[in-house]
C-alpha positions in Angstrom: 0.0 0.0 0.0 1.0 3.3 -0.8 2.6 5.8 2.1 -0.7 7.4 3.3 -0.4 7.6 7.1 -1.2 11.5 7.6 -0.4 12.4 4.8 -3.3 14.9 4.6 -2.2 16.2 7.9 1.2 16.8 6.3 0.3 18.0 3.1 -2.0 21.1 4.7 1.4 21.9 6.4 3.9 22.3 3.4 4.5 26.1 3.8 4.1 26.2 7.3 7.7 25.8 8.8 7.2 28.8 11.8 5.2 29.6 15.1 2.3 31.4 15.3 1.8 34.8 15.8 1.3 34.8 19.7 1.8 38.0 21.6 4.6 37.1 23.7 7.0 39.4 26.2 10.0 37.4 24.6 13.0 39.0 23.5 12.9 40.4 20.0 15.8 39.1 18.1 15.1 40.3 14.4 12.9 42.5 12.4 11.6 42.1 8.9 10.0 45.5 7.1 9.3 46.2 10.5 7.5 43.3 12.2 9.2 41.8 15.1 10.3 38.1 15.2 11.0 37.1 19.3 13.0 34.6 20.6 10.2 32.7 21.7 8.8 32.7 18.2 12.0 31.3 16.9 12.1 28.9 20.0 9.1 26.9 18.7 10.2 26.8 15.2 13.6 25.4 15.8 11.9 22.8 18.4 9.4 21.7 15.6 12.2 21.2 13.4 14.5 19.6 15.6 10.6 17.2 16.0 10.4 16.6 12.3 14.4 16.0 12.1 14.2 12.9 14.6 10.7 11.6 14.0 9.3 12.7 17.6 12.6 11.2 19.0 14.0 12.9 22.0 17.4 13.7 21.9 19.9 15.9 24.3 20.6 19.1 22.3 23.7 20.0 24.7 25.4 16.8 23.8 28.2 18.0 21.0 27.0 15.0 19.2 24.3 16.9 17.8 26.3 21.1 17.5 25.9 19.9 13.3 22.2 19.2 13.1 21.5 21.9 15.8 23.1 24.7 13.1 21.7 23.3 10.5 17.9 23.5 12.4 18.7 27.3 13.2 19.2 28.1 9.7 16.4 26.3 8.8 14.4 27.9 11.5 15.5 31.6 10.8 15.0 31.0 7.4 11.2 30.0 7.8 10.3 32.8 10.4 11.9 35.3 7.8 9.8 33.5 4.6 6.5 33.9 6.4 6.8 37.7 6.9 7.8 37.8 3.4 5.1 35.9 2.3 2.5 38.0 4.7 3.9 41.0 3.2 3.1 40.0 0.0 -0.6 39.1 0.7 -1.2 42.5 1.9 0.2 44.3 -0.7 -1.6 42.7 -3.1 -4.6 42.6 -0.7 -5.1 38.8 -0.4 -7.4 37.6 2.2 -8.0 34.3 3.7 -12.3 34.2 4.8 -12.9 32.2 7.9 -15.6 30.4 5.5 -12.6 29.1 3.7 -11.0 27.9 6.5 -14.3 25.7 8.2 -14.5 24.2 4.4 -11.3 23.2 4.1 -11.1 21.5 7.4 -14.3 19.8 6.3 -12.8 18.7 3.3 -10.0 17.3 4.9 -12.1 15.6 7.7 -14.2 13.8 5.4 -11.1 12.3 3.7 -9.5 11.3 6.7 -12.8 9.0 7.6 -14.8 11.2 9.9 -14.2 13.6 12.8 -13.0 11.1 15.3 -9.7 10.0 13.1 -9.1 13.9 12.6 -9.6 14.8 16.0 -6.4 11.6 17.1 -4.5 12.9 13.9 -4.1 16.3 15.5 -3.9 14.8 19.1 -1.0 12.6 18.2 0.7 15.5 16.1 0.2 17.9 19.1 -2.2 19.9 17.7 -5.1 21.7 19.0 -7.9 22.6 16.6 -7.2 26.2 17.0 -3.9 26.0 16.5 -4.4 23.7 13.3 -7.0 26.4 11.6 -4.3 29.2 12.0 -1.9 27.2 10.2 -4.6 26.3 7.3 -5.5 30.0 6.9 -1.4 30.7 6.6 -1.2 27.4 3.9 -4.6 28.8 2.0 -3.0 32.3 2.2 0.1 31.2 0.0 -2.1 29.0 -2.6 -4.0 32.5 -3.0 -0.7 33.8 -3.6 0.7 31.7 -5.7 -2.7 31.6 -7.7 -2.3 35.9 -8.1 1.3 35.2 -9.4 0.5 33.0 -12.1 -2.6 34.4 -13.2 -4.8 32.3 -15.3 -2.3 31.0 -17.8 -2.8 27.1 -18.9 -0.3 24.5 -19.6 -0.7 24.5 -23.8 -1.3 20.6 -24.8 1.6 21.4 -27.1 3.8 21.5 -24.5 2.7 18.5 -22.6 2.9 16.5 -25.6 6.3 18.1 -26.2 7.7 17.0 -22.4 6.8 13.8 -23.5 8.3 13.1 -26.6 11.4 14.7 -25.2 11.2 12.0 -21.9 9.4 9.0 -22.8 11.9 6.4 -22.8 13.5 8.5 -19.5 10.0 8.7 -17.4 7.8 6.7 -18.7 8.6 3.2 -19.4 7.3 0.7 -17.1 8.1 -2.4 -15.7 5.3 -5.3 -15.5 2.4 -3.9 -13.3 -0.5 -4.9 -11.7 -3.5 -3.4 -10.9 -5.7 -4.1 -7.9 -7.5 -3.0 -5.4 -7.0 -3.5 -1.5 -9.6 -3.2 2.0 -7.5 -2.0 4.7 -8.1 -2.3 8.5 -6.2 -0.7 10.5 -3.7 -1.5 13.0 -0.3 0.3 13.7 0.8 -0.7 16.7 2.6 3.0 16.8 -0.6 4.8 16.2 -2.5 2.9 18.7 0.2 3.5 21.0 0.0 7.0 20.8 -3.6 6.9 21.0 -3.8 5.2 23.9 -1.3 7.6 25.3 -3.2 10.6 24.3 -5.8 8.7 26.8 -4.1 7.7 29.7 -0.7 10.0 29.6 0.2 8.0 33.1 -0.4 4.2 31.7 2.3 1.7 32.5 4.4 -0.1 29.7 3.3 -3.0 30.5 -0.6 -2.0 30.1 0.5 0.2 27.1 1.5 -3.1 25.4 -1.3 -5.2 26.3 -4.3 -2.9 25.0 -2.0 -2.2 22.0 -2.3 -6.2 21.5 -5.8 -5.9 22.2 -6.8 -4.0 19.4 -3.9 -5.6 17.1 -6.3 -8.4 18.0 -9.6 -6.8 17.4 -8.7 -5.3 14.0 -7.0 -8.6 12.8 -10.7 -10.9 14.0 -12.4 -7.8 12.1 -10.0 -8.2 8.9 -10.8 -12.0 8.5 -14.4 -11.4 8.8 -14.1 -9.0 5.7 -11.8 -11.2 3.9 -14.5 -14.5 4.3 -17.2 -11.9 2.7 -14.8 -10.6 -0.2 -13.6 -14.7 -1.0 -17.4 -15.5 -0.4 -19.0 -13.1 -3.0 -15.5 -11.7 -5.2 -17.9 -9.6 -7.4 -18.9 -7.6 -4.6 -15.3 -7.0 -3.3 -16.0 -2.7 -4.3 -18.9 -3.1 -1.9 -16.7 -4.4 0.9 -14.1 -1.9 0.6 -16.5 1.3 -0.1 -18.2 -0.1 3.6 -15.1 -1.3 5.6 -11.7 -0.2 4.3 -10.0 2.5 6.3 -8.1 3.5 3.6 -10.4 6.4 2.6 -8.1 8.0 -0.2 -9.7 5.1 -2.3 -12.3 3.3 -0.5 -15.4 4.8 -2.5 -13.4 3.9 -5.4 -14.1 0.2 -4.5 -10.1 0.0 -3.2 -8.8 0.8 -6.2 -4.9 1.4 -5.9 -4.6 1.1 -9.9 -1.4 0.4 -11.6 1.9 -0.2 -9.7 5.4 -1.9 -10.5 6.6 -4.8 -8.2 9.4 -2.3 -6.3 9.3 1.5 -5.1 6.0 1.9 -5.1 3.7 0.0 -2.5 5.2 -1.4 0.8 7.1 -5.1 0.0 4.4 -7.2 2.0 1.7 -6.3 0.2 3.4 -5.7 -3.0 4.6 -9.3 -2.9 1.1 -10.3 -2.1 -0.3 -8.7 -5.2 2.2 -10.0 -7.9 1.8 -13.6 -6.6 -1.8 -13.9 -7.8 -3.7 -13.6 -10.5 -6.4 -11.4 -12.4 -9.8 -12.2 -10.3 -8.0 -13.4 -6.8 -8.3 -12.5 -3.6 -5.5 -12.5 -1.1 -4.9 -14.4 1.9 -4.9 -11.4 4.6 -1.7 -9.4 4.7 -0.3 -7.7 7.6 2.5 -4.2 7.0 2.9 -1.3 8.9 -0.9 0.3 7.8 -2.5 -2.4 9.5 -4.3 -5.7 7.4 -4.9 -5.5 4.1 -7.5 -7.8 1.6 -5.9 -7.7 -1.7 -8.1 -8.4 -5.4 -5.6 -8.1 -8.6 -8.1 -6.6 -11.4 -5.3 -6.8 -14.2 -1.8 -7.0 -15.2 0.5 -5.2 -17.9 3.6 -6.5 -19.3 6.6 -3.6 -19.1 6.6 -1.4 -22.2 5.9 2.8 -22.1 3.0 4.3 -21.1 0.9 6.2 -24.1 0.8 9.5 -23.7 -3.3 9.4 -23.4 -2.4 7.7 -19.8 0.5 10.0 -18.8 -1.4 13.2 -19.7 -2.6 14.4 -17.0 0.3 13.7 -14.9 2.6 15.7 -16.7 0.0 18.5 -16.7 -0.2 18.7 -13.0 4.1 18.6 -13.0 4.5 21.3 -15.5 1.6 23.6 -13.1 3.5 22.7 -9.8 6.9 23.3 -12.3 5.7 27.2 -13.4 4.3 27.7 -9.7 7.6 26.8 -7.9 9.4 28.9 -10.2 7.1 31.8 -9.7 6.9 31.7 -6.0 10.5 31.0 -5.8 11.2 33.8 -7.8 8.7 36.1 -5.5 10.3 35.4 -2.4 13.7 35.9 -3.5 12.4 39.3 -5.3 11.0 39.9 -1.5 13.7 39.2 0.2 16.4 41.2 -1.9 13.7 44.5 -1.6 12.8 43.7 2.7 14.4 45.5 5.4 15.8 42.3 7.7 17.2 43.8 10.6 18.9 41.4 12.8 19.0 42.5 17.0 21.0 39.3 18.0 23.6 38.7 15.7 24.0 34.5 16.2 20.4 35.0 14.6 22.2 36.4 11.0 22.2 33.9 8.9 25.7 34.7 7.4 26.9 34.2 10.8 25.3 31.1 11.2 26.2 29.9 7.9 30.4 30.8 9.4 29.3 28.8 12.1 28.6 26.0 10.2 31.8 26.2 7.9 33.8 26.6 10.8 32.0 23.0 12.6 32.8 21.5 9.4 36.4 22.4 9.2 37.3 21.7 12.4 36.4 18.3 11.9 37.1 17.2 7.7 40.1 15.4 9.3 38.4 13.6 11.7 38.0 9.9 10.9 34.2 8.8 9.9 32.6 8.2 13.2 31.2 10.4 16.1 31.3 13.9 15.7 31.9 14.2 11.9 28.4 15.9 10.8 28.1 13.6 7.2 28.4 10.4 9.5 25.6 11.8 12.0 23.1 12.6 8.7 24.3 9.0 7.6 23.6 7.4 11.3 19.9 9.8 11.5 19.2 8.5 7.7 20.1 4.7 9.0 18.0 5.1 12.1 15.0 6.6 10.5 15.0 3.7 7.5 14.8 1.4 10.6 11.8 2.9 12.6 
């Protein structure tokens, strides 16, 4: 199955890398055209970077072990509290507005495609998110779409120049190993996410009780799986009934489960891709357990390797040239924005220049260090090795 754990949560948060505007006493440490940016402001966006870094993991930010990725989080997080007054400043100049109508329809949007209230409610629990906090941040994310919509204007991607990307990258992009198609009905059962929710719960419970409800509903979800699969293996015709009804993967459930076409690798996690490509057209799965939970799988068709015709591919490239010109234009804003802003900086180690010496000067000290502790490529390889692994 395809990577789809949050993913909604995460996509509604692309552009939003800084704090919220809370009135605080805080410090100031910089200015940008005139709005002040306070150390407690930049406090919370380095600690949700340092979050996103390690995955939730705690780890002791005075240990030396850690001086690379701690630079490398405070230029990230200057960076990001500097891009969101730049962006701001650009709405108002050109006198975009977010309505709080927009806001209530877009979190209704994204509830009902997360299954309901109740798995958008732990979403936000788990993440550390209250609702109030959550709508601020969709207003800020619906705030640069608007802007990036004003750049643009209402210029199409010409058909001539999709066809064209793909003459130029056929053989490069679009040639395909054998596929399959199927479609899936997914219960779910992380043992993370139950974890958490459990947590979320009962902040005081006991490891020991933590594990066994976590087992518990492991349980539950795995006696409610087989019931579905002895329905779908019972009546195969009706196996888009099943999955609109029961499958908790809602990206595709009212689609009857359908995952369409995939390769054997990169694609879909290896347990249930293996599943799929050792049955046929018209079979049903015995049940198959990955890190989304338990998954009933029906292959619908198969397709030997070849290139995909450009009727299939289409709309595809379409939607990468549009997210191609909007990059470019937005890029091209911001940078416009920030060669014309007034960036004053009040505490110097907050200038990025100086930060970026800081960081030369970290990585200097240690290029003749043998690979191993301490030596800031070997701790983004041990973070990449630990990460792969969880």
């Amino acid at each position: 199955m395809k990577k789809l754990t949050l993913g909604l949560l995460a996509a509604s948060l692309v552009f939003v890398g800084g704090c919220l505007q809370k009135v605080d006493n805080s410090k100031p440490i910089l200015k940008v055209n005139g709005r002040i940016i306070t150390q407690n402001m930049y406090d919370e966006t380095f600690d949700k970077g340092i979050k996103r870094f390690t995955g939730g993991k705690e780890i002791d930010l005075e240990s030396s072990k850690y001086n690379f990725i701690k630079l490398i989080n405070k230029s990230s997080a200057v960076n990001d509290l500097i891009v969101r007054e730049l962006i701001k400043a650009e709405a108002d100049k050109r006198k975009i507005k977010v309505t709080d109508e927009e806001i209530t329809s877009e979190i209704n949007d994204m509830v009902e495609k997360m299954g309901g209230r109740e798995r958008f409610d732990s979403v936000l629990a788990m993440n550390k998110l209250d609702e109030g906090t959550f709508k601020k941040e969709t207003r800020f994310r619906l705030l640069v779409q608007k802007l990036i919509e004003n750049i643009i204007g209402d210029e199409k991607i010409s058909d001539e120049k999709i066809k064209e990307f793909y003459e130029e990258n056929k053989e490069k992009h679009f040639e395909h190993e054998d596929e399959v198609r199927a479609s899936h009905i997914l219960i779910s059962a992380s043992e993370s996410d139950i974890g958490d929710m459990v947590k979320s719960d009962n902040p005081d419970i006991g490891e020991k009780e933590l594990n066994k409800k976590v087992r518990e509903k492991m349980n539950e979800a795995r006696k409610k799986a087989l019931e579905v699969r002895k329905k779908a293996e019972k009546n195969p015709e009706k196996f888009a009934e099943l999955a609109a009804e029961y499958s908790d993967d809602t990206s595709n459930a009212k689609k009857g489960g359908d995952l369409g076409f995939f390769p054997r690798e990169n694609v879909m996690v290896e347990e249930f891709s293996k599943a799929a490509f050792a049955i046929k057209p018209g079979e049903i799965s015995d049940l198959v357990k990955t890190g989304f939970g338990y998954h009933i799988i029906k292959v619908t068709d198969r397709k030997e390797a070849g290139v995909k015709p450009f009727e299939e591919v289409s709309g595809q490239i379409r939607m990468h040239l549009d997210n191609k010109k909007k990059k470019e234009a937005f890029d091209t804003l911001l940078e416009t924005s920030r060669q014309s802003a007034n960036i004053v900086y009040l505490e110097q180690e907050y200038n990025p220049d100086n930060i970026q010496k800081e960081i030369q000067d970290f990585t200097k000290a240690r290029q003749d260090k043998k690979p191993g502790k301490g030596n800031p490529d070997e701790e983004l390889k041990e973070k990449e090795q630990e990460n792969e692994k969880t």
